[in-house]
C-alpha positions as CSV (number, residue, x, y, z in Angstrom):
1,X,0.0,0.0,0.0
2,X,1.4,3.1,-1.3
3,X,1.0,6.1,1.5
4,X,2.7,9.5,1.7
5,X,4.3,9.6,5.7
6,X,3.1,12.1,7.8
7,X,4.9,15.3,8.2
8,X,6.5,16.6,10.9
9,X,3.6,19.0,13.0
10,X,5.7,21.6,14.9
11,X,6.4,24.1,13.5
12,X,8.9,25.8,16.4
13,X,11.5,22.6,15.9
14,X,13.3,21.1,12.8
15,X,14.8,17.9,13.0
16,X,18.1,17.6,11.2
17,X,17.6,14.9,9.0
18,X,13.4,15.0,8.4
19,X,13.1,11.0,7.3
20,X,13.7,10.1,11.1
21,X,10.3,11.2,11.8
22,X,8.7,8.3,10.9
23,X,4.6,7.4,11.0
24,X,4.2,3.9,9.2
25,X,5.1,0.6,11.6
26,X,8.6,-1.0,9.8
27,X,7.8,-4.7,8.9
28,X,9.9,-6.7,6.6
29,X,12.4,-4.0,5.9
30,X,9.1,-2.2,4.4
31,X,7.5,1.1,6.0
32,X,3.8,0.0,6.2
33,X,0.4,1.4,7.7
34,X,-1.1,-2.0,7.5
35,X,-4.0,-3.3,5.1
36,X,-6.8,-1.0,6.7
37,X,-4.6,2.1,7.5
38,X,-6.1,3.7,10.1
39,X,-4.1,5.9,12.3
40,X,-3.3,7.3,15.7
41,X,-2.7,10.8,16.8
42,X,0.3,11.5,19.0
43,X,0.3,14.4,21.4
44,X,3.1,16.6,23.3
45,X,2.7,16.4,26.8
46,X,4.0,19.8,27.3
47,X,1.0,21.5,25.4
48,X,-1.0,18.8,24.1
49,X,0.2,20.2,20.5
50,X,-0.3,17.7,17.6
51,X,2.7,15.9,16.5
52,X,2.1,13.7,14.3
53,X,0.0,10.3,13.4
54,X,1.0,7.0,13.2
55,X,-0.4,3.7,12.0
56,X,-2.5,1.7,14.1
57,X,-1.8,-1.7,13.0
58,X,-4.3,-4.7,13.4
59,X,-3.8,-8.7,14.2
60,X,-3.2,-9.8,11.3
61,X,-0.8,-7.4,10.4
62,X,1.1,-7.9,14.0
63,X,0.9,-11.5,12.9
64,X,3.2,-11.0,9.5
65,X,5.6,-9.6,11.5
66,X,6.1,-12.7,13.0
67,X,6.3,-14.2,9.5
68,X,9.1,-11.8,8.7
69,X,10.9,-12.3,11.7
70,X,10.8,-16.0,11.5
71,X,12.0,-15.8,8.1
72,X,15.0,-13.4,8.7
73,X,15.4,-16.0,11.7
74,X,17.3,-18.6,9.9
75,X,19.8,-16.3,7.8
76,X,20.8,-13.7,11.3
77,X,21.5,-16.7,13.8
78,X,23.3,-18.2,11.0
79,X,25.2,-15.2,10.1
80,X,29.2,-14.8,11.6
81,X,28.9,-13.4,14.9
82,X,31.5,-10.8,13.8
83,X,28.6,-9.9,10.7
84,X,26.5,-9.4,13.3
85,X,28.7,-7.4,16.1
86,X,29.6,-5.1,12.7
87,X,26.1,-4.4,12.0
88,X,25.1,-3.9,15.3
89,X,28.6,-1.5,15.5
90,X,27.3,0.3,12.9
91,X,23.6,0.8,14.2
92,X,25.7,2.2,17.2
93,X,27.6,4.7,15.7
94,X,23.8,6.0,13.5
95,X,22.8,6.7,16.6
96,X,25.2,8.9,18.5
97,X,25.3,10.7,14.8
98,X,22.0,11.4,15.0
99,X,22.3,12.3,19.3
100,X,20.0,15.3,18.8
101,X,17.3,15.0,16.3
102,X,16.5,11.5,18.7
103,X,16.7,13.4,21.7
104,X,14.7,16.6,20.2
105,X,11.9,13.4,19.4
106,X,11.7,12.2,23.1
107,X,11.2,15.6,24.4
108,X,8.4,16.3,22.2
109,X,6.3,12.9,22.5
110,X,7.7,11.7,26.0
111,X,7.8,15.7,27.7
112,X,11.5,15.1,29.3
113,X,14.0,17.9,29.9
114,X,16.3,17.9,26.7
115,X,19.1,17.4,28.4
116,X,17.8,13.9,29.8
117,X,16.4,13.6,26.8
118,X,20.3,13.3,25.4
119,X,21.2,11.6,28.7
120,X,18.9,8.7,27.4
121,X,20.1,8.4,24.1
122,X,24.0,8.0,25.1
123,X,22.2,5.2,27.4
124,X,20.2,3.7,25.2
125,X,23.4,3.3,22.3
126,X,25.5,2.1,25.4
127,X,23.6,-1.1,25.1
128,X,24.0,-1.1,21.4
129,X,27.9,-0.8,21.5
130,X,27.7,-3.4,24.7
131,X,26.3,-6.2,22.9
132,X,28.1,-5.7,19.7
133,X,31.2,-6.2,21.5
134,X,29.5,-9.2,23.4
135,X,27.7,-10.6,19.8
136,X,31.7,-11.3,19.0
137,X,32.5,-13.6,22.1
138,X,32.4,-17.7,21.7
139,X,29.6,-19.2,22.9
140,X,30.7,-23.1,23.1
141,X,31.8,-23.9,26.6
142,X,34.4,-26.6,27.0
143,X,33.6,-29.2,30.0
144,X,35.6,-31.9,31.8
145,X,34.3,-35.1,30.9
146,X,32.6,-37.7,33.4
147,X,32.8,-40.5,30.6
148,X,36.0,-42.2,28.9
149,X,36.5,-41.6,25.5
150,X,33.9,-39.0,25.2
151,X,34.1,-34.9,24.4
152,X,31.8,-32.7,26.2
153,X,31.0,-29.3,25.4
154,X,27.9,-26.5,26.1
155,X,26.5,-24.6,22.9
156,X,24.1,-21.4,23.7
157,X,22.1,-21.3,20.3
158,X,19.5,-18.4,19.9
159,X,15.8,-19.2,20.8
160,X,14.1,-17.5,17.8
161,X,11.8,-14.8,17.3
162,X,11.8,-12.4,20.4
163,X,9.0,-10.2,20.8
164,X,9.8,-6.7,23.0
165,X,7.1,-4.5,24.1
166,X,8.4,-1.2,25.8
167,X,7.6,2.0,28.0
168,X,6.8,5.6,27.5
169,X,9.0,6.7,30.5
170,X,12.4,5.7,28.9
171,X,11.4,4.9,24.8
172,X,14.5,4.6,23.5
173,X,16.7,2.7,25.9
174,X,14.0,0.4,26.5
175,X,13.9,-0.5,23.3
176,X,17.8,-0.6,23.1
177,X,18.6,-2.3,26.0
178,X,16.2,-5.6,25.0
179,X,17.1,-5.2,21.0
180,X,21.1,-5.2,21.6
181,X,20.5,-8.2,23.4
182,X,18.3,-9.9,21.4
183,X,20.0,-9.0,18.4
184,X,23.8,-9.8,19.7
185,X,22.1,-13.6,20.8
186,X,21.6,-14.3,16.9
187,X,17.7,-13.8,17.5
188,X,15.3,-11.8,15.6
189,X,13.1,-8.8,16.7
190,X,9.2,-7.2,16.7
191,X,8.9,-5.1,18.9
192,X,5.7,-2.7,20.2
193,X,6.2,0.5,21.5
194,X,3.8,2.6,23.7
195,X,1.2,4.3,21.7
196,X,2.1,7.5,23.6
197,X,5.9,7.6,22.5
198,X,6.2,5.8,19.1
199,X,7.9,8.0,17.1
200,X,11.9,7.2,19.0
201,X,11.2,3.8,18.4
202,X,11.0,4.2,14.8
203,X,13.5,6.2,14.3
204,X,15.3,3.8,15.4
205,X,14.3,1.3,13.0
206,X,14.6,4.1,10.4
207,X,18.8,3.6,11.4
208,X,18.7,0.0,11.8
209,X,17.5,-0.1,8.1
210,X,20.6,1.9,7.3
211,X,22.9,0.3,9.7
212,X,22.1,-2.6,7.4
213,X,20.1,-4.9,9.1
214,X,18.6,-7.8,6.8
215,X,14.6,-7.1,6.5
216,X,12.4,-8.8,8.9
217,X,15.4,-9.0,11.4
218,X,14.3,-5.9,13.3
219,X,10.5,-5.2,13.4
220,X,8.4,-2.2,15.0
221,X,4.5,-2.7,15.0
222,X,2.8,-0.1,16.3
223,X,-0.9,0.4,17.6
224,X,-3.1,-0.7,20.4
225,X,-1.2,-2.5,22.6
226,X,-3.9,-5.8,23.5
227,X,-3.9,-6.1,19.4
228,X,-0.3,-5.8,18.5
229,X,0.8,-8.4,21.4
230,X,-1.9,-11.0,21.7
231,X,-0.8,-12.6,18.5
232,X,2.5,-12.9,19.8
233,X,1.4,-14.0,22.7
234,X,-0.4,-17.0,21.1
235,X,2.3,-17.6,18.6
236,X,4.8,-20.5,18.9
237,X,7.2,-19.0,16.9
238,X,7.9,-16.5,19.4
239,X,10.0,-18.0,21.7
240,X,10.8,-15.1,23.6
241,X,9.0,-11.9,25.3
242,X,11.0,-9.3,26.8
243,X,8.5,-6.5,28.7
244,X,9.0,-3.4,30.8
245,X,6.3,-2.1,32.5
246,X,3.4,-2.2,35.1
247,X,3.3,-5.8,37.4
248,X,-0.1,-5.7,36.7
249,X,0.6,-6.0,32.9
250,X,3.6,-8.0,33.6
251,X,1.3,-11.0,35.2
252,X,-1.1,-10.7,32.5
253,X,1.7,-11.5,30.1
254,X,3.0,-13.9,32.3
255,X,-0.4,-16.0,32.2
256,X,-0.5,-15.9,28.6
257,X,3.0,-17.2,27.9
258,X,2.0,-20.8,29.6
259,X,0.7,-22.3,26.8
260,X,3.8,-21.4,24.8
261,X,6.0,-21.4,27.5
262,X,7.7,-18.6,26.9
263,X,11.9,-17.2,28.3
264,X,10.3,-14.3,29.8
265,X,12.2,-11.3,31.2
266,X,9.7,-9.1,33.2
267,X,11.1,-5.3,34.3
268,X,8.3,-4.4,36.3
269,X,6.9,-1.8,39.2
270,X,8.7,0.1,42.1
271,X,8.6,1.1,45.6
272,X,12.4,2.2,45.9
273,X,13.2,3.0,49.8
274,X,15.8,5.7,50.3
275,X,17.1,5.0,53.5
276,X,19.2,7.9,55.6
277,X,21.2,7.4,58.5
278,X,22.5,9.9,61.2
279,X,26.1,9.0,60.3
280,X,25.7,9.8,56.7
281,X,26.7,12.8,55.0
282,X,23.7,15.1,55.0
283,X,24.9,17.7,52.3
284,X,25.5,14.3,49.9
285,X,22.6,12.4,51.0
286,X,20.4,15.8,50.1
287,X,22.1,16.3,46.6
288,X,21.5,12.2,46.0
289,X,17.7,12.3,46.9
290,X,16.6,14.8,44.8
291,X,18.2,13.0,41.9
292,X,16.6,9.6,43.3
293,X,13.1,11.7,43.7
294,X,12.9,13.5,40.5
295,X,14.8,12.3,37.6
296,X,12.1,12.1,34.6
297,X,10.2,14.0,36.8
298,X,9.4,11.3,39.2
299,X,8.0,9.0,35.9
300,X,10.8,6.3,36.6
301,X,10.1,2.4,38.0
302,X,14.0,3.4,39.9
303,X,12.5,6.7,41.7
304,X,12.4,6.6,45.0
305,X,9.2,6.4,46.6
306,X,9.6,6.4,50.3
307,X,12.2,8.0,52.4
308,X,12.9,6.7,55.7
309,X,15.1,9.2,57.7
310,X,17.1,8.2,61.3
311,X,15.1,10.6,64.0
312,X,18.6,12.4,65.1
313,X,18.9,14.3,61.2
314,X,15.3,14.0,60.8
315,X,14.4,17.5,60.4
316,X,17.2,18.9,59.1
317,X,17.0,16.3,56.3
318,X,13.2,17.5,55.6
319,X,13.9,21.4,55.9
320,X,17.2,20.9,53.1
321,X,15.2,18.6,50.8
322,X,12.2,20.8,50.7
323,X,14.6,24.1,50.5
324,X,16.5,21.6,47.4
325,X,13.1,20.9,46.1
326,X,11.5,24.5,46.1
327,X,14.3,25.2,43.6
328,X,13.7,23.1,41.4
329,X,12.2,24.4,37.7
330,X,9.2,23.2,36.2
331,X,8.4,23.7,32.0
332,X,8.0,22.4,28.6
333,X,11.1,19.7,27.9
334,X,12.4,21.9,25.6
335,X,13.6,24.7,28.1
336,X,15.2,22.1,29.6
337,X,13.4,22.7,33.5
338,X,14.2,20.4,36.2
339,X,10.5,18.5,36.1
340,X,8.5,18.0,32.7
341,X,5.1,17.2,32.2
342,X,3.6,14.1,33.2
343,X,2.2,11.7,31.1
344,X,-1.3,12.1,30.9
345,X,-4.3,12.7,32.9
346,X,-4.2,9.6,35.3
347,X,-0.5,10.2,36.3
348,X,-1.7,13.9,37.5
349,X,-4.7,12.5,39.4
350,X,-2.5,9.6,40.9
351,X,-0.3,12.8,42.6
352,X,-3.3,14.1,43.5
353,X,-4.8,11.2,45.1
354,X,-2.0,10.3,47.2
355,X,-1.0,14.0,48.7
356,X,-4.7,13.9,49.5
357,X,-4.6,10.7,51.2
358,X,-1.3,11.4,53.3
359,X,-2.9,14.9,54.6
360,X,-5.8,13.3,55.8
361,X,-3.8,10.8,57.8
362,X,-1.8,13.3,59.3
363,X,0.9,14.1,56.6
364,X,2.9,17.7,57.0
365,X,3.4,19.3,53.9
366,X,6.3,21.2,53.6
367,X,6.1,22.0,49.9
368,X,4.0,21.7,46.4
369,X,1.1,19.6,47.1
370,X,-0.9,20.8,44.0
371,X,-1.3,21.5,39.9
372,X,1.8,23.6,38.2
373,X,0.3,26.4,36.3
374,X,2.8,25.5,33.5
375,X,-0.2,23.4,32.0
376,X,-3.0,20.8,32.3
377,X,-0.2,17.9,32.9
378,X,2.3,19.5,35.1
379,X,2.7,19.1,38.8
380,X,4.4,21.1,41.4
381,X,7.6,19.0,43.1
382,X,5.9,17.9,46.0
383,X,7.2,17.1,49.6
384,X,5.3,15.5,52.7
385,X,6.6,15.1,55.6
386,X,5.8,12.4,59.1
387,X,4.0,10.2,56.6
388,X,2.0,7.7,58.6
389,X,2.8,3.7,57.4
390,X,-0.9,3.5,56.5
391,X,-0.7,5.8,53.1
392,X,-0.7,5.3,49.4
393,X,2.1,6.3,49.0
394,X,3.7,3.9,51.0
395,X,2.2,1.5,49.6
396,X,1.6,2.2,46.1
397,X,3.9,3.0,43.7
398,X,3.5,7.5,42.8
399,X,5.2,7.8,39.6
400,X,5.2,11.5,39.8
401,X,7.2,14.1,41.5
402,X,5.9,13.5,44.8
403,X,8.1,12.9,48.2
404,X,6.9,11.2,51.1
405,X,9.9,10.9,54.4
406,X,9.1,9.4,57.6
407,X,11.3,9.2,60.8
408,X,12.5,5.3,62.4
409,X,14.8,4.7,65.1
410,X,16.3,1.8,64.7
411,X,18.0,-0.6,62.1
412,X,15.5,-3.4,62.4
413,X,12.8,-1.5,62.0
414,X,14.0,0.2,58.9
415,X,15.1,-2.4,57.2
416,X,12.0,-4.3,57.9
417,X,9.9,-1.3,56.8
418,X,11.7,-1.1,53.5
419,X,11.3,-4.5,53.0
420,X,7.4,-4.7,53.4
421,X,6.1,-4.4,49.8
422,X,5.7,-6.4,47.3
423,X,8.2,-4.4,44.8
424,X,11.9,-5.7,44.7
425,X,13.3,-3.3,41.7
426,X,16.3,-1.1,43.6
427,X,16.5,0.7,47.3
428,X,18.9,3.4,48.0
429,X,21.3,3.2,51.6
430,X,23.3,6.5,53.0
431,X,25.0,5.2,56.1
432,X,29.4,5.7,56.3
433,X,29.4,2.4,58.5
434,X,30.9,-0.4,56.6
435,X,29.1,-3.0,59.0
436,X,25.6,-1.1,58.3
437,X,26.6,-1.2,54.7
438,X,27.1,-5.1,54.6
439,X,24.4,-6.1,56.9
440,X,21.7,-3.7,55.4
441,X,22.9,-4.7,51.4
442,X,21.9,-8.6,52.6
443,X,18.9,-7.5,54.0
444,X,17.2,-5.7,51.7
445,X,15.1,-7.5,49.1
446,X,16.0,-5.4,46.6
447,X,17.8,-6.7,43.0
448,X,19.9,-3.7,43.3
449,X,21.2,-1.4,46.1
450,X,23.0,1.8,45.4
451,X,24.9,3.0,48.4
452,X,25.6,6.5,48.9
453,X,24.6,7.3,45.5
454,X,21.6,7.2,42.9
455,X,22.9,6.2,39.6
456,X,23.8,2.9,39.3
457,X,22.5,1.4,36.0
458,X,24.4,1.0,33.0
459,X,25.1,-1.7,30.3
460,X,27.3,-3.7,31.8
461,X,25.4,-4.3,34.9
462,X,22.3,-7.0,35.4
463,X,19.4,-4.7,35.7
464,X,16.4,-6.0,36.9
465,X,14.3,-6.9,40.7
466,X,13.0,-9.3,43.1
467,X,9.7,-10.4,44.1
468,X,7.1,-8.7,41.9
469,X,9.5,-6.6,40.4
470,X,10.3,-9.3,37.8
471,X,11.8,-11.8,36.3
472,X,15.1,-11.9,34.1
473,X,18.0,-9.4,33.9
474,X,19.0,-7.1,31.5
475,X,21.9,-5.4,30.9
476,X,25.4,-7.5,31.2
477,X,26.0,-10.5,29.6
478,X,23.5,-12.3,31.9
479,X,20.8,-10.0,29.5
480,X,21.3,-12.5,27.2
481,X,20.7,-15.4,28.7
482,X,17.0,-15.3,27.9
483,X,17.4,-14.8,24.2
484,X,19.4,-18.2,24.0
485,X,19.1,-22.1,24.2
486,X,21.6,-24.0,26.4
487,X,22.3,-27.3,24.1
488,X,24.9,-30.2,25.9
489,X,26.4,-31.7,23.1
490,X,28.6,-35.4,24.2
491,X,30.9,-36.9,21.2
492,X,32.3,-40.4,21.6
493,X,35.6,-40.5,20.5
494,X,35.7,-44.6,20.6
């Protein structure tokens, strides 16, 4: 089907190079809008300006995406590993060359400053220059043999077809960070985007067509998310789902892998604990929290949710964060402010709902606690203080620039208040004892724990969580591991 794309809307940006701004789904090594063409609109947070539409595909066309991909399968896992490291290399370097027409995308559909914006795209191609150097490696594993006359080794084959489906929150490393991996492994790739921020993830399949990736070997399908994945879900071919997103979504998926069973790597909900002892450095432990708090303006599964504050620095902790906080700038992504929009409607009302909630149950607060008049989706930085143990917000995960701290006393009974939720993703620990440091880093039941600082991630590190926080890693070259077969093979010499 022959379609003009659709043009870039703004009229206050340019991007550099115009053909990143892509509207069809890429399938095949073909730009399509599917066999009925309807589209979607896609809005900028900021202003709810009109950016552009893009194609809402249905079943059947998700499903021939599968096709492609299974046919590209056989010729990309046969492929030299150095073939693929090369073009994965090259996919790499597209996107560093192209750093700010990506980044001026994200802002624009996803609302984040432009300077996290670029932040994210030097992430996301981490993972892309990561997995190119790991695509290279050997994968046969030689083993002592437990039988006379006989040759043991360990082969890790790719699965197949891998289907990713990926955030709004962080739309290109998502998408990055599971495709590097995938790719690297020798599988092949559809991936689904959110309808809210399609537009990074096909520009990046706009470079991985010039990077010079075989068609049907990388694969974006946009649309309605239930439409786009329930083929795949049902689909033996795809051996394979990576997702990042809500636990409730994440157990949905779960369920309907079983009749396929499924490698499954699950990156799912928060309830980060920032935990602050007297002995810590106050200053630092100040300057840390606000980057733990409101990085992509609170919108981050890492964020930290719940502060728990040793009674002695109590309130000097609470009167320097809210001082901290009260500075921090709130705007459109593209005057680069401190806090962005939020995503939509709901993520406003969630704020909403749980600074409500903490007031009425006795919560102080000390700053924000309502609507920025920067627009319909903005909310003022937000701090509540003496936060009782029976709030939303310690319970729920906010997903917004809203801080709630609480005093404790003791060790035990931080640790055990930091451990009671059902979230597992990361917790944050400011303490200059190196016993505290040890004992608390077992306790927690957390798949990662940064210690006296916030930023942690990166791609050579297993990202992921515990309990209902997941399943999987990502990241390292454990992030692989669910994108390949283990295959013993024993050879008699005799």
């Amino acid at each position: 089907m022959s379609m003009v794309q659709p043009k870039f809307r703004t009229t206050q940006f340019e991007l550099a190079d115009p053909a990143l701004f892509r509207g069809f789904s890429y399938v095949g090594g073909r730009w399509t809008a599917g066999a009925s063409a309807q589209m979607f609109a896609v809005t900028n947070p900021a202003d709810g300006s009109h950016l552009g539409d893009v194609a809402s595909l249905s079943a059947t066309d998700s499903a021939q995406a599968v096709d492609a991909a299974q046919q590209a399968f056989g010729p990309w896992s046969s492929m030299l590993p150095q073939q693929r490291a090369a073009t994965l290399r090259r996919w790499y370097e597209l996107i560093l060359e192209h750093r700010e027409d990506l980044a001026l995308l994200m802002t624009l559909e996803q609302g984040k400053p432009i300077s996290e914006a670029r932040g994210e795209i030097d992430y996301g191609a981490s993972f892309v220059e990561f997995f190119a150097e790991e695509a290279r490696r050997p994968n046969i594993e030689g083993v002592t043999s437990h039988l006379p006359d006989a040759e043991v080794e360990v082969w890790r084959e790719p699965v197949g077809v891998a289907a990713l489906i990926t955030p709004w929150n962080f739309p290109s490393a998502m998408l990055t960070r599971k495709a590097a991996a995938a790719l690297a492994a020798g599988c092949t790739v559809v991936a689904h985007p959110s309808a809210q921020t399609p537009f990074s993830a096909l520009a990046l399949a706009e470079l991985s067509e010039r990077a010079g990736f075989p068609a049907g070997t990388f694969n974006v399908v946009t649309g309605d998310a239930p439409v786009v994945v329930e083929p795949w879900m049902k689909d033996r071919r795809v051996r394979a789902v990576s997702f990042t997103g809500s636990t409730e979504i994440g157990k949905l998926l779960y369920r309907q892998s079983a009749d396929t069973v499924k490698r499954l790597v699950l990156e799912l909900g928060g309830h980060a604990p920032f935990i602050l002892f007297a002995d810590a450095d106050l200053d630092q432990a100040v300057e840390e929290a606000i980057k733990a708090k409101f990085a992509t303006s609170g919108q981050d599964c890492l964020g930290a949710n719940r502060f728990f504050v040793e009674r002695p620095v109590y309130e000097a902790f609470c009167a320097k964060f809210t001082e901290a906080t009260s500075r921090l700038t709130v705007g459109a992504g593209m005057d680069d402010p401190d806090i962005g929009p939020l995503m939509n409607d709901a993520a406003v009302a969630k704020q909403e709902q749980h600074v409500a909630d903490a007031l009425g149950k006795g919560a102080r607060l000390l700053t924000g606690g309502a609507r920025h008049d920067a627009g319909r989706l903005f909310y003022q930085p937000t701090v509540l203080a003496d936060v009782p143990v029976d709030a939303l917000i310690m319970h729920e995960e906010t997903f917004g620039p809203v801080a709630a701290i609480a005093p404790f006393d003791t060790e035990e009974e931080v640790l055990e208040k930091a451990n009671d939720t059902e979230y597992g993703l990361v917790a944050y620990l400011h303490t200059q004892d190196p016993r505290r440091i040890y004992r608390a880093s077992r306790t927690l039941q957390f798949g990662m724990v940064a210690v006296n600082r916030t930023k942690v991630t990166g791609a050579p590190i297993p990202f992921g969580g515990m309990k209902q926080s997941g399943l999987g890693r990502e990241g390292s070259r454990l992030g692989m591991e669910a994108f390949t077969d283990v295959k013993y093979v024993c050879r008699d010499w005799a």
